[in-house]
Structure formats: C-alpha cells, structure tokens
N, C-alpha and C positions, 0 to 999 in steps of 0.2 A: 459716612457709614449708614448703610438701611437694614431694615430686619431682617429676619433669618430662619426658617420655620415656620412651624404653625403650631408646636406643640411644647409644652412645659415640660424642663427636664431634671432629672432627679442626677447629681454627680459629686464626684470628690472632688474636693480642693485639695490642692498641696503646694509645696513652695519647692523652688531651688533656687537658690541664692537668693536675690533679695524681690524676686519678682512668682508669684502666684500662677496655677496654673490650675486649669481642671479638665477630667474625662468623664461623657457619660459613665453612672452606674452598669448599665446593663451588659457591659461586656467581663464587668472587675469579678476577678474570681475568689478572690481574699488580699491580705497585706499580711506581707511577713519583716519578720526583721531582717538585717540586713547578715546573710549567713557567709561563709567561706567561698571569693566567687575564682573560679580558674579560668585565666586570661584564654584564648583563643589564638595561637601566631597566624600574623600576617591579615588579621580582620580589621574591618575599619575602626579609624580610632572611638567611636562613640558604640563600641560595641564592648560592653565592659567584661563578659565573657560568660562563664556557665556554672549554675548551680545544682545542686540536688536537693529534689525537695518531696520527701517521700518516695526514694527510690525512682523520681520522674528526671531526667536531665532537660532544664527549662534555659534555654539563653536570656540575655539580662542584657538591655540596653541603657547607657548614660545620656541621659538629655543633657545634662548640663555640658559632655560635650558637643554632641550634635547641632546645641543650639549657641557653643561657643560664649557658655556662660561664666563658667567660670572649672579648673579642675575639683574633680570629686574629691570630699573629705568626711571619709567615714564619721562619724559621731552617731551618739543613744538615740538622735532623734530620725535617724535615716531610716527610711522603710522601701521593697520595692513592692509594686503595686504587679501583681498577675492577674494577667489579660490574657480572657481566652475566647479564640472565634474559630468557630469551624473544626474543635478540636484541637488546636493549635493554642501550643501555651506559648505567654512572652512575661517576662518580667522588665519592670520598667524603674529604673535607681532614683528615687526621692531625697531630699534634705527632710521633709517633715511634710506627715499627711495630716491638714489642718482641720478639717468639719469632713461632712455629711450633708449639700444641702441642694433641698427646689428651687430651681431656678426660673424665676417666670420670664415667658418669651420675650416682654418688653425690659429686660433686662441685656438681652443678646443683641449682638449689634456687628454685621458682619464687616470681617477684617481686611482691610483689602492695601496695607502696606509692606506684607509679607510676598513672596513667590511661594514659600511651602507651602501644599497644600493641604497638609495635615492642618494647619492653624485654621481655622475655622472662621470663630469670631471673637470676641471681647466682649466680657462678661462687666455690666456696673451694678454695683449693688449699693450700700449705704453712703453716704454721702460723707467723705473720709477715709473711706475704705478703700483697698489697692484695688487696679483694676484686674481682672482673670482673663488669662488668653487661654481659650477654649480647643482644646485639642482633640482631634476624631482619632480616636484609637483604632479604625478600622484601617486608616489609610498607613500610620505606623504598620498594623499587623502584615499589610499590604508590601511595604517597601519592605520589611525585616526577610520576607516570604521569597525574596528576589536574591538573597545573599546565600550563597552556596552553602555555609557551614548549614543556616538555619532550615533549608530545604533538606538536607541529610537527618537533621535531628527532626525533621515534622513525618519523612517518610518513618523511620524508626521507630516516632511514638503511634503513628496509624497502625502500625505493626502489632505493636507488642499491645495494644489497645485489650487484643482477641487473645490475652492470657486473661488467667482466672483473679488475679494480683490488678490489674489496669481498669477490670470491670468495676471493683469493688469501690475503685479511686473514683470512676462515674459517676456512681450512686451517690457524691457527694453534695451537702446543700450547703447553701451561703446566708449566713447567718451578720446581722448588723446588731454592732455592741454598743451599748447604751449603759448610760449612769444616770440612779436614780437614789438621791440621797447616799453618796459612797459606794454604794451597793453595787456590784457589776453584773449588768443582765445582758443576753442572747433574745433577738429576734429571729426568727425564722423569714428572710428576705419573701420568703413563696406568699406570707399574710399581708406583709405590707405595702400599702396603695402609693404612699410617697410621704415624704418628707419635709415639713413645713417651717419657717420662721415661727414662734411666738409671735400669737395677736390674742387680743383680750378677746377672754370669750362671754354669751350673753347669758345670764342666771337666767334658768326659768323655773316658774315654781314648780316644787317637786315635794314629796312625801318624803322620799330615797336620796340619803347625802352620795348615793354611788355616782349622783351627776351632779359634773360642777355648772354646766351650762353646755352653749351652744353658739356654733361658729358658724358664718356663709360663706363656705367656700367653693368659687368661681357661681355662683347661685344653687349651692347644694347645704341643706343643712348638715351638720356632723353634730353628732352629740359629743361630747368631751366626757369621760368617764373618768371617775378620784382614783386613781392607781394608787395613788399614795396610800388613802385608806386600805386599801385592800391588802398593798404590801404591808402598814405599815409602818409608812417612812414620813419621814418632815418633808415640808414643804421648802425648796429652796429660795431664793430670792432668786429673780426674774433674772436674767442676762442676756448680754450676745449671744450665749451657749447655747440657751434654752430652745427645744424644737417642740414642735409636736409632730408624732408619727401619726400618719391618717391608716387604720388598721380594715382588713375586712375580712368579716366570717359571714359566709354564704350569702356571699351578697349586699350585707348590711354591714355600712361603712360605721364607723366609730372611730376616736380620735383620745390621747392618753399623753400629756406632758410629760417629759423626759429633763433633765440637767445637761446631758453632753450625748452626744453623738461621737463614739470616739474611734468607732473603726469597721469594718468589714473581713469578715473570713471563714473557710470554707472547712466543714469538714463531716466523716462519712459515718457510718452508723458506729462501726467501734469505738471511734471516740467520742461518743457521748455515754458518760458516766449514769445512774440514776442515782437520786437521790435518798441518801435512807429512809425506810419506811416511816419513822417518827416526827421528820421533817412538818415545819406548820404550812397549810396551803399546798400541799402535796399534788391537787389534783389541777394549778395552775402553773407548776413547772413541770416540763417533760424532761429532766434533767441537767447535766453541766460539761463544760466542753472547756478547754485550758487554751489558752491564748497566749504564747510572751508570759510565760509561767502564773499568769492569772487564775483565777476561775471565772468562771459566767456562770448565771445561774441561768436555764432557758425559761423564759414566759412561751406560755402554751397559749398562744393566739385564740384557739378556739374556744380554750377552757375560760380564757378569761371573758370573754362574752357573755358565757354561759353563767358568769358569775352577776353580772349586772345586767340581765337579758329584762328579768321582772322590771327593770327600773324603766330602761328604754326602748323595747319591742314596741310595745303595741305605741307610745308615742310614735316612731320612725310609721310603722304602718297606718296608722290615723292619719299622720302627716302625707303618706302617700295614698289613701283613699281620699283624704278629702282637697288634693290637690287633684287628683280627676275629676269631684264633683266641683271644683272652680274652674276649671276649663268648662264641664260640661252647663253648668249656671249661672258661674259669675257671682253665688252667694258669699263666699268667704275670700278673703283673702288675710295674709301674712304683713304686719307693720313694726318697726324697732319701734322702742316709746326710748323716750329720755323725757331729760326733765332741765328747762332754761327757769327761771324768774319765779322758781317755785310752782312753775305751772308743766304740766303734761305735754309732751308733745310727738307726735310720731311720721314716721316713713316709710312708704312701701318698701319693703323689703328687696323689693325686684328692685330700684335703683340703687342698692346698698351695694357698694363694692366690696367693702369691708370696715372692722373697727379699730382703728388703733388707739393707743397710749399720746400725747401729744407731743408731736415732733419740735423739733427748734425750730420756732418761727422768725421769720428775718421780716424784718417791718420795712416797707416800701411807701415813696412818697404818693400820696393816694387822696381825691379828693371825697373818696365815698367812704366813710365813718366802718362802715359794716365788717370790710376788707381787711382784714387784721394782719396779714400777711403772705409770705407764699414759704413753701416746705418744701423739702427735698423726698421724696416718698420711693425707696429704692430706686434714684436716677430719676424719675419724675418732676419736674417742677407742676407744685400746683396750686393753687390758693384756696385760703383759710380763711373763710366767710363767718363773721360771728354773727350768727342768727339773731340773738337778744341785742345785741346793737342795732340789728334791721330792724327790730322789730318793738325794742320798746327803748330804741335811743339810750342805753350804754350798757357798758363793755359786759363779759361773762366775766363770772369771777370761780379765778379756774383754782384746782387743788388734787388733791391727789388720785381721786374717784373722776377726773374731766376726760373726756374725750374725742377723740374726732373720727365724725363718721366722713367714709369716704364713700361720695355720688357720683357716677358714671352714668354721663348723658351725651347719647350722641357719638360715642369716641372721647370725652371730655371730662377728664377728673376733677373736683373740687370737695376741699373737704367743710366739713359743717360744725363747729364746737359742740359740743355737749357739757354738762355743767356736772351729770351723771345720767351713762346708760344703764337704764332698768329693765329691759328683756324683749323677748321676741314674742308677739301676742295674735293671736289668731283675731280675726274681726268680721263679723257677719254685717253682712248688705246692712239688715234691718237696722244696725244700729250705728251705721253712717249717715248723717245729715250734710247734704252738701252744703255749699256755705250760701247759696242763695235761697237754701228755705230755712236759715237760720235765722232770718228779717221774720218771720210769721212766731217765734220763742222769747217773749220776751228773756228769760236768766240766760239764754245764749248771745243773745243782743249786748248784754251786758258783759259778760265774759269776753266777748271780742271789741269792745268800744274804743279800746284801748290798741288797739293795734291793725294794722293796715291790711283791709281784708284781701288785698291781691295776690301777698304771699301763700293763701291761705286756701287748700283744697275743700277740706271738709269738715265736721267737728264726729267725731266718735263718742257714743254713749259706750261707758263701761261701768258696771254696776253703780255707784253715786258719781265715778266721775264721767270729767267733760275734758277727751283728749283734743287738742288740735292739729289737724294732719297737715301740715305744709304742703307746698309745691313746689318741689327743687327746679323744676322746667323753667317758671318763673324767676328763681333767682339766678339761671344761668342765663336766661334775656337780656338779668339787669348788665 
C-alpha cells in the first residue's frame, strides 16, 4: 500500500455490517432516517428504490448489496446519507453513521486489492480500531448517473429546479450537530475549518478564563476558547467521542471542545425557528432547527467570537506581527517549556508536531536506558525517548499531568516524555545563552554540571529562571 493525496480530509464514518466505511464530507448533503422507500421494477438489485424527501424524489442505493455484504435490515440505527454533485441528489442506505472525523493523510493508504474503483483507499486510525475503506462518492454518483431510471429522475429534477418551490430547497445550508453536555447544538458547516481528534491543549497565561489554552496545529497556533463557560455547561470527561472543531470568523481561526459529533443535515430558511426573546445568550444562537424529532440549538459562529474576541484578538494579531518581525530579525521566537526533575525545559516550537496524553507504551529489548519504548500514534509506530533518563540517569516518574511531546525531524517522528507541559512562551534573542557561553557564568556552570551538555542547545533567561532548551536534532543522531 502507498499514499494517497496530499491533503487532509474531513469525512463520515459509518458501518454496514460488521465492517466501517467512510465518504468525504464535502459532497454529504445531510442524514435522514430511514423513511418509506418504493422499490423500482426490473433495476439492479443494489438499487433499493426511491424516496420522498421534501417533495424532492431522491433514488436510494444499498451498499450492502452492491458490495455483497450481507441483505438490508431495517433497524433505529439505519440512516441514509445524501449526496449531492452537480445538482444531482443520491441517497446512500447505512446500518449506522458512526463520528464525524479528520482524517490525516498519513493515515490513508491506497487500496489496491479491489477492481472497484470507487474504493479508494484504507483508512488506519488508532491502534485496535477497525480499518475504514474509504469510498469516492463521486465515482458512485458517476455509475448511478449511467442507470436509466436515475438519468430520468436527474433530467426532471434539473427541470423543476426553475419553479419557485425547488429555489427555496437551494437556499439550503448544512449544518453539523454536536453535543455539548446533553445539550443539542447546530453548527453552520459554512464557519467550520475541520474537525479534529482531542489533543491536550497548552495553558497560557491569561487575565480572561474565556481561554483554556492553545494548540499547534499542523504549525499553526489555534486558541481553544471555554464554550463551556459561556454556555454554561460542565465539563465532560475526555473520550474517544471528544473532538474539537477548528472554527473561523473572518479569518481568525479559533478552536471549541465538543462531547460527540453526532451527525450532519440540511435545511432552508423556514425551518429555522428563533428563539424566544427572553432566552439567556440570545445574541449567540441564531435559532433552532428539528432533527429526528430533536431540537438543536444554532451557535452563531460569529457571535460567538465576538464574545471572547477581548480575550484572543489582539494575542492572535501580536502573534502574527511579531512572527513577521522573526522572519525579518531573528529576535524572537516561540518554545513549549515543560518540566523533567523539577527543572524547566523547552522546545522550539517549530519541531513540535504535537502533544498528547501518554499512549500505551510497549517496552522493547533495548541497550540504550533512555528508550522507554515505542507507540502506536494513529498507525504510526514511533519511539518514546525519556529525556530525564538521557539526561540525569533515571526514569520520569509519570502521572496524570505527563506527557508526550511529539518531534518531527526530517520526515521522522519521536516522541519526548514530559513529566508536565506548562505552556507556549515567546523568547527574545537577548535572553537566550547558547550553551558555549554558558562556561564564561559561573550559576549556569553549575545548573548544567550535572548533565550532558551535548543534548543541550541553549539555556533561556526568564525572569528568575534558567530554562534549558534541548536539541531534538541531537537526540535523533543518537
């Protein structure tokens, strides 16, 4: 298998029988349940027949026979998925639409034991988890488009497109349903950037509880903003579930923990309700919209920015002036700090892939002390280097605040313990010491006596302290 793309993809998963499947987002027009379908005589048999759905007549195909998996069995958890390209609606018959999630491209892995060409590639994710066969819903809309029934029913809806009744069905927008603390909200799809796993994000000191911290992701900061407070609501415990949505209002990306991502769907100005006027935070929902007899409440993408704009504006814009004045000088730059053996320690930023939670480590026969093990990192194998064992001869002693940063050198992942990450800190030239005029200080002399200065870039003045910055370069030589 080799790769496949070049760009990260945002899609559903779903299952039919006992094997997982997923479609880009970009073509899904909403999920409906599974309504009254009238068979079609004399069509292929994976062609399960035709619905109505809002006055629209939408054909409906069965994967599970096309793909000879097993016959369809209605149940509560069936949904089909409508897909729509070029005008052209299709509906697609599910067992159960599972997440909502991003899928990064080193996770794709193209197929090549199939003849269909719809099948794409083969999706790995966590290490236990089933594998996803990655289906182009363009090439289905493609074949469907070549069946005479569904060529009759594409001319007729191009038709009737140009009544007054078909316009209004246009105007509709697609909205992704979320759970947050019990609570059932609407996204407006048009705000959001994509769709992320849960990674631990980095506190930085702030005045305003409306930020919990901050994330790097793909080497972009996002500020993570407390929804919760705002809504609120409790904090859940962490899970498989948990995503975070990366949001954007004019430009400025921001990012907002969720509990479940539980589905996608479409719908046009009259069906969104408002809110009664007495309602609390009235100027962060634009109303609510009925789902599968539910309600959603809409978050107003914009408004809510507007709500914690004072807390992270002018950060995000500081952050982006004075990363042009580090291109143009070289004065500042951007370090994670943690903390090994009681002592401070930091990383440029720029080698930081990301931070997680500490995976299952599987210990390997090894003659180098440091080497703690290797981890499964969505499909990745990569190893888990205990820095405090390189560095001052034994192990980290890890707990529930420990972490692992992950360093990307080269094409070449490994991740680095942490005992606890403490945040994301700017740092000016002036108060970096490289490590070879740290021999002309005597208390710096002494702060480092103890430890192997190879590893070891630079030391950082920060107000009384004395950070020590590593060299990841160095430890991927060893």
């Amino acid at each position: 298998m080799s790769k496949i793309g070049t760009l990260d993809l945002n899609v559903i998963i779903f299952q039919i029988g006992k094997q997982n499947f997923a479609f880009s987002l970009d073509n899904i027009k909403e999920i409906i349940k599974v309504p009254s379908i009238t068979p079609v005589p004399l069509a292929k048999s994976h062609v399960a027949g035709l619905i109505n759905l809002r006055g629209e007549v939408i054909p409906v195909l069965n994967l599970r026979e096309k793909y000879k998996l097993e016959s369809y069995i209605k149940s509560e958890d069936a949904r089909i998925i409508i897909i729509e390209k070029n005008g052209f609606k299709l509906g697609v018959l599910v067992d159960k639409v599972l997440n909502i999630s991003s899928i990064e491209q080193a996770q794709m892995n193209e197929c090549k034991i199939t003849t269909l060409e719809e099948v794409k590639a083969v999706i790995k994710q966590k290490e236990g988890d089933k594998l996803i066969t990655f289906i182009d819903s363009d090439k289905i809309v493609e074949e469907s488009l070549a069946l005479s029934v569904f060529q009759k029913i594409n001319i007729e809806s191009a038709i009737s497109k140009m009544d007054e009744n078909e316009q209004k069905v246009s105007k509709q927008e697609r909205y992704i349903l979320a759970q947050i603390d019990d609570q059932n909200y609407a996204l407006n799809i048009a705000n959001i950037q994509e769709i992320i796993r849960f990674s631990d994000y980095s506190a930085v000191p702030s005045e305003s509880d409306d930020i919990l911290g901050i994330i790097n992701l793909r080497n972009e900061i996002i500020p993570i903003i407390n929804i919760q407070k705002l809504l609120k609501a409790n904090n859940k415990e962490i899970d498989d579930e948990t995503k975070i949505v990366i949001a954007n209002s004019s430009g400025i990306k921001f990012g907002f923990v969720v509990d479940r991502i539980l589905s996608v769907i479409s719908a046009n100005e009259e069906e969104i309700k408002l809110l009664p006027t007495v309602a609390n935070f009235e100027n962060i929902f634009s109303g609510t919209i009925k789902s599968d007899d539910k309600m959603y409440i809409i978050l107003n993408i914009e408004k809510l920015f507007e709500k914690v704009s004072n807390a992270i504006y002018e950060e995000i814009k500081n952050q982006k002036e004075e990363a042009v004045e580090m291109i143009k000088t070289g004065d500042e730059k951007q370090v994670v700090l943690f903390e090994l053996n009681n002592q401070k320690f930091a990383i440029d930023i720029q080698k930081v892939k990301e931070i997680n939670r500490i995976p299952s480590i599987i210990k390997v026969p090894n003659e180098k002390m440091y080497l703690r093990g290797i981890a499964n990192l969505r499909g990745d194998v990569i190893a888990i280097i205990d820095l405090c064992s390189l560095l001052y001869g034994e192990e980290t002693q890890l707990n529930d605040s420990s972490r692992v940063i992950i360093v990307e050198l080269r094409g070449e992942k490994f991740g680095i313990l942490a005992k606890k990450v403490l945040s994301v800190s700017k740092v000016s030239a002036e108060n970096v010491v490289e490590v070879e005029q740290t021999f002309e200080d005597e208390y710096m002399q002494e702060k480092l006596s103890s430890l192997d200065i190879k590893y070891i870039k630079a030391v950082i003045k920060q107000n009384d302290d004395l950070i020590i910055q590593i060299d990841p370069d160095i430890i991927l030589e060893e």
